[in-house]
N, C-alpha and C positions, 0 to 999 in steps of 0.2 A: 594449515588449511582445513576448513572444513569438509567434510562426507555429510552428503545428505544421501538415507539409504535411499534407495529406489522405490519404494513403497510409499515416503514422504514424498516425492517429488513432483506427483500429480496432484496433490493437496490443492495445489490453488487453482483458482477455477480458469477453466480452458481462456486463452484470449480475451477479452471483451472488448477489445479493439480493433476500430477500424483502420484507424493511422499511429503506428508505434510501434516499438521493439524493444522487448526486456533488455536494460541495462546491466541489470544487478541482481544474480539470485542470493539474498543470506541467506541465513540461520529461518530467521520469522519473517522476513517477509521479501518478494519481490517488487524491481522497481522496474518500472516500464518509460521510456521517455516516449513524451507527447508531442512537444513543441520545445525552441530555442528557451522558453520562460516557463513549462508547464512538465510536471515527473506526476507520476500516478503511481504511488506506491500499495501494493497491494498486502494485506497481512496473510499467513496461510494458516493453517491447523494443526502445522509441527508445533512439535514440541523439543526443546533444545535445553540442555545442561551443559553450562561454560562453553565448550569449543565443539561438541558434538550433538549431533540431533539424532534424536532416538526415530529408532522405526514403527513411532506409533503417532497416532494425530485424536485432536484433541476437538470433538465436533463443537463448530462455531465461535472456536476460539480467535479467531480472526475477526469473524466481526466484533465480537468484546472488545478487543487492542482498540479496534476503528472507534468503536459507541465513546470506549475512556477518554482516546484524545479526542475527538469531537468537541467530546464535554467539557473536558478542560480548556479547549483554546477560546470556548464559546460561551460558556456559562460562567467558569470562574474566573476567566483571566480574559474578561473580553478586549478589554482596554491597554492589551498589551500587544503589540506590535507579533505576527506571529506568519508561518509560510501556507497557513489553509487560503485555500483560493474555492470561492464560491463558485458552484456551479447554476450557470445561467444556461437555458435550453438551447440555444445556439451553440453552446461550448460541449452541450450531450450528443448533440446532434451528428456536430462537427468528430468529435472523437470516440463516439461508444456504440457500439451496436444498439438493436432496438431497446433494451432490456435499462438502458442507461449507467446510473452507477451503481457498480455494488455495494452491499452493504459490507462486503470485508475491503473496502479502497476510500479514499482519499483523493481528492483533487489538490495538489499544493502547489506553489511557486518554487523554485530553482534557487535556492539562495549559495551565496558564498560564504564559507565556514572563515567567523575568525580562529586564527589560533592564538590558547593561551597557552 
């Protein structure tokens, strides 16, 4: 089991939701579910070595995780099937405070894992 100290643990930014509730605190990031089809995973500014996270954070390391994969689902691998789900203002509206999405989150779809 992981310890996240105390000092990491407010790393990620207060709520920014209207409708949801953390699912999933890790290591690097929390997950919030949205809707039956929609999880808004959030990246934080821990910092973590194999099974433990240090009690230090790492400023805007979070949004760096979000800018990487962004880029990768969208610029180089657009043409490949993948769980980012666009956000249309209706869907900000609908789930995010005024402020909309952050830049350390993600909007994605819900998928089911195959196992290999």
């Amino acid at each position: 089991m992981v310890r996240i100290p105390e000092c990491a643990l407010d790393s990620c930014l207060a709520n920014p939701l209207k409708n949801g509730k953390r699912s999933h605190r890790g290591k690097v990031r929390d997950t919030y579910d949205l809707s039956q089809d929609l999880i808004f995973p959030v990246a934080t500014d821990r910092l973590s070595i194999f099974d433990f996270v240090l009690p230090a954070l790492v400023p805007r390391k979070g949004e760096i995780l979000t800018a990487l994969t962004h880029f990768w689902l969208t610029k180089v691998l657009p043409d490949f099937p993948n769980h980012l789900a666009m956000c249309d203002p209706a869907t900000v509206k609908k789930f995010f405070n005024s402020k909309g999405v952050p830049r350390n989150a993600l909007l994605v779809r819900r998928l089911s894992m195959v196992p290999l």
